[in-house]
Every structure is written in C-alpha cells, then in structure tokens.
N, C-alpha and C positions, 0 to 999 in steps of 0.2 A: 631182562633177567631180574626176578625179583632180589632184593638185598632183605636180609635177615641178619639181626642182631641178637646174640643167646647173651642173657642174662644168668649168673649164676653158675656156668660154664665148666667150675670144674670139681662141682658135683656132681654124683650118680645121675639125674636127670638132665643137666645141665651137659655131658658126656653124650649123654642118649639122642639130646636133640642136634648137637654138634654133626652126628652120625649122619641122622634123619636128615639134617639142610642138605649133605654135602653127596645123599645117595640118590636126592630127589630132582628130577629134570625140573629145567623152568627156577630155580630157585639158586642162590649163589651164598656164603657165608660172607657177611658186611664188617663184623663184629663180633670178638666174645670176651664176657665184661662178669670180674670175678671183685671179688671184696681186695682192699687195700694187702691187709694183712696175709692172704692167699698166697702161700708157695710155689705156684704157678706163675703170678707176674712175671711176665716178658717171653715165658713160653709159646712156642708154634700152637696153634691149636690144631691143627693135625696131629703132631707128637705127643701133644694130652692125649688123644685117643687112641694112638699107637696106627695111626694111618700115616702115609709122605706128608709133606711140608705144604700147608695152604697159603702160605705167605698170609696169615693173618694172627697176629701177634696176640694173645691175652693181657688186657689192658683194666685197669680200674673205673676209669674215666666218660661213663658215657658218652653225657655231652659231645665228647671228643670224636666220637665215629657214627652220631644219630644225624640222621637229617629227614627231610620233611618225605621223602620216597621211601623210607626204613620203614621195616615192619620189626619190632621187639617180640620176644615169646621169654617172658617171666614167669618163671618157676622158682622164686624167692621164697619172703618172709612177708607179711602184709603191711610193715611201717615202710620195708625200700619199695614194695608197690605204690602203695601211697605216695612214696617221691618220683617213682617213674609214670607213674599217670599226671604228673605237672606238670613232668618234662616232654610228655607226649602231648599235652595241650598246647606245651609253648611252643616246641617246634614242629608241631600238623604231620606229625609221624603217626603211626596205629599200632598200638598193642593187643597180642594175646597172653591173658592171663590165666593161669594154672596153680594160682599161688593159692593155699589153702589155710584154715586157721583163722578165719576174718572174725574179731569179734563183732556185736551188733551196729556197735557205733562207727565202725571203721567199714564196714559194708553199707553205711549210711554215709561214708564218706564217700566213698565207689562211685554212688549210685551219684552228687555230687556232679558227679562229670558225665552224664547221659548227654547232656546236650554241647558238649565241647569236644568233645574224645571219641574215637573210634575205634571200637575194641572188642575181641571175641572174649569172655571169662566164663570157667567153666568146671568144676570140680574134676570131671574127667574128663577127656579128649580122646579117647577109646571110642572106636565106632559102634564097638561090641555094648560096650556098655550106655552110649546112648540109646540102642536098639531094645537093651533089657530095659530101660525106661518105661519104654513105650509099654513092651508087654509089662509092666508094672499095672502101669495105669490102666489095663483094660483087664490085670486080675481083680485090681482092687477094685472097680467097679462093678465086678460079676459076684466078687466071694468076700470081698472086704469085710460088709458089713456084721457078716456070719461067722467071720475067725477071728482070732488073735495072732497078729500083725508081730513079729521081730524080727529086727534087721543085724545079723553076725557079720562083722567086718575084722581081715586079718591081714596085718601089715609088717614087714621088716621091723628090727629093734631099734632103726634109728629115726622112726616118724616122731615128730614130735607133737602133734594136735589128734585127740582124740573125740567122737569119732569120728572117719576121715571125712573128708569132702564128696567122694561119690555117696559115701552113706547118708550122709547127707540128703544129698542129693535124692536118692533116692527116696527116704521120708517124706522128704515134699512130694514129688511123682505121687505115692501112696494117698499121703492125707490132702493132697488137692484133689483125686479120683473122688475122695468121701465125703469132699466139699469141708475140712477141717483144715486149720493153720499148723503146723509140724510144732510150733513153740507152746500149741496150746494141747497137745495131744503126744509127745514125744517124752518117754520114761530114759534116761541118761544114766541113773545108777540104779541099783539096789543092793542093799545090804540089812541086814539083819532080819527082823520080824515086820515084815514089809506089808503084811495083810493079803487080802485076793486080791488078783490084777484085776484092773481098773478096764470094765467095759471101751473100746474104742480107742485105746491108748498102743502108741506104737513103740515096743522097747528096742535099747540097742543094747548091741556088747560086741568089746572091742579086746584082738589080742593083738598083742606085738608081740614078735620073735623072730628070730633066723634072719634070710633074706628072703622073706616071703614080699614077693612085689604087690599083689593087689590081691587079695579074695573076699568077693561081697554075696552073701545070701538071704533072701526075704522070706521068711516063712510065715506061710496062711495057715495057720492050725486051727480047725476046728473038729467039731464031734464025730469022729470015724474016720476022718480023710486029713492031710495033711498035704500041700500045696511049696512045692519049693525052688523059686528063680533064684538061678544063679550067677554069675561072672567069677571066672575067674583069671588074670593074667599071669605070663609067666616071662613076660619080657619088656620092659619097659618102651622097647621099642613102638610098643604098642600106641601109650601115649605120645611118643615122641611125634611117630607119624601121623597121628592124629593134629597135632599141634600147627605142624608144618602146614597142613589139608586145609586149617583153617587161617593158618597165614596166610594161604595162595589167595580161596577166599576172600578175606579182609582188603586185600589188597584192589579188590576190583569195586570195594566200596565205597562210594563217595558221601552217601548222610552220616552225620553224627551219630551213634548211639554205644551201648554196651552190648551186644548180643551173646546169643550159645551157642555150644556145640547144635543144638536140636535146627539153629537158624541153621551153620554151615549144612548141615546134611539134608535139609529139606521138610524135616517132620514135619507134619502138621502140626498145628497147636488149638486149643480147645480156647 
C-alpha cells in the first residue's frame, strides 16, 4: 500500500486530494500537513472533509511523518516547494508537484534537483487537459502559422498567479508546435493604443471570479474561419485524481528526474 502525504491539506485542493488518496485502491493517506497558524491543527483529516475518522491527525510538521517510501503531492506556494524538494532530496522520498506561480529563477531552482529528486510537476494533472495538449500541438502545426493564436483562461476569485499554469502550459504546447520560445512570443497584457497585433505572437487573458474551478480556451483566428480548443473543469476532483495517478506512478520509479503529466500518461514526445 502506497503511503501518500497532502501538503496544504486544508485548502480547497488540499481537501480534494485528501478525498482522491482515501477513494483510490492501492493507495493509503500517511500524512496531512497544513501551515503552523492553520485552524485545523490537531484535526482528523477525515472530519476536515466531513468523511469518518482516518486516524490521521493534521499536523505542521513534515519531517515528522515523511520517510524515504512517502510519496508528497504539493499543491502550495513555490518558496515552501522549494523547501519541500530539500526535504525530498534528504530523505529519498518523491514528490508530485502542482504548485503553480514559479518565477523564472525559482523554476531554475526546480530544475537544480533533476538529478537528485524524484518527481512528477506539472501545471495540470487533468488527464483532459493533458490530452488537449496534444491536440494543441498538432492544431498549431497544421493552422498555427496562418492564424492569430489567444489563450482565454478563467479561474475562481481566490487564484492568486496570473496566467494560470495550465495556460501556461499550454503556450509552450502551441509555440514549441511553431518551433518558437513562449517568453519570446507571448503578449501578457494590453492596454491602451497598443498598435496591430504583432505577427506570430501568442496573447493571453485572464479573468477571476466566482468559483469558477478551471476554464482554458485556444483560439486560432484567421481570415473566414476561427478554430477553438477547449477544457473546461467543473470539479477539482479532476485534478486531484489526476495527482493521485501520478503518485501511484512515481512511485514504481526508481531514476532520478522531474517528470510530467504527458510522462505519467504515456504521450509521446517530439
């Protein structure tokens, strides 16, 4: 029985994966591990989610319930990522990471531990939206070159990085199809008298509101015709079970590296 550790635990996601450990055969809950200050310390982690008593208590303390057979699934902040990928190198435990919001330098810290750490990260953990990857990649390679490329992304009022990480995510899928870097091709704002859009350039736009969980759309616009992938979630469970998938996964690997959702699922890669 695999042992799983939720980081974050009694957040909205952190809730959802609690759900996902404890619905899914083969896998057992080890740990659930919340901020110091958190109003939950010392709570059941069953009774956080309004299920019976798991006999596993919400604790602060990593360290204290990791060990070298734990698989972690962090869905944080990216500076306590950053500390739990240390802790995963010191004691030969594997993380999956979901944590979103990395600035450049701090995903150059990530990358850091390719050769010590063992770990799925991955903007989304959506099998759905792995798969719209794919069909991304083989729009942008058929119509890319011919349309104007923007990616609509809409998320609940309390995300706090915009735009999200499947959007992201997506940009690259797109501008690697066109043989282009997303940091050299990617519009992030506009505002005022902005001029014509920029040949080959990929824009975004992001709304927050409600409790919209995920809605991500790519649109190929060109002259007569309009082309438009979508995803959209309407339950986080979505990701959760996704997360779990690639826990089990993670778990039967024994080389070092960072991998993706596209590894866990099988995709091909280019």
């Amino acid at each position: 029985m695999q042992e799983i550790i939720v980081l974050g635990a009694d957040g909205r996601m952190g809730r959802a994966l609690i759900e996902a450990v404890i619905d899914t055969d083969g896998v057992t809950l080890k740990g659930a591990v919340v901020q110091s200050d958190s109003q939950f310390v010392g709570f059941d982690a069953g009774e956080l989610i309004g299920r019976p008593k798991l006999d596993v208590k919400i604790g602060t303390d990593l360290q204290a319930c990791v060990n070298a057979n734990s698989v972690i699934i962090d869905f944080t902040a990216p500076e306590a990522t950053l500390q739990h990928l240390e802790i995963t190198k010191t004691v030969g435990c594997k993380i999956v990471i979901g944590t979103t919001g990395f600035n450049e330098q701090q995903l150059k810290s990530v990358a850091d531990y390719q050769q010590s750490v063992r770990a799925v990260m991955a903007g989304n953990f959506s099998v759905g939206v792995n798969l719209t990857l794919q069909l991304l990649r083989m729009a942008a390679s058929i119509i890319g070159h011919s349309s104007d490329i923007e990616i609509i992304e809409a998320h609940h009022r309390h995300k706090v990085d915009a735009p999200s990480g499947t959007a992201l995510m997506m940009g690259d899928a797109v501008a690697g199809a066109l043989n282009a870097k997303l940091k050299d091709v990617g519009v992030f704002s506009r505002e005022g008298i902005t001029g014509a859009r920029e040949k080959g350039s990929i824009g975004f736009s992001a709304i927050r509101g409600g409790d919209i969980v995920g809605e991500h759309t790519v649109m190929f616009a060109s002259e007569g015709e309009r082309v438009e992938i979508s995803h959209k979630a309407s339950s986080r469970q979505t990701f959760a079970r996704g997360a779990v998938r690639a826990a089990m996964w993670l778990a039967e690997k024994n080389e070092s590296g960072i991998f993706d959702m596209e590894d866990v699922l099988g995709f091909a890669k280019k």
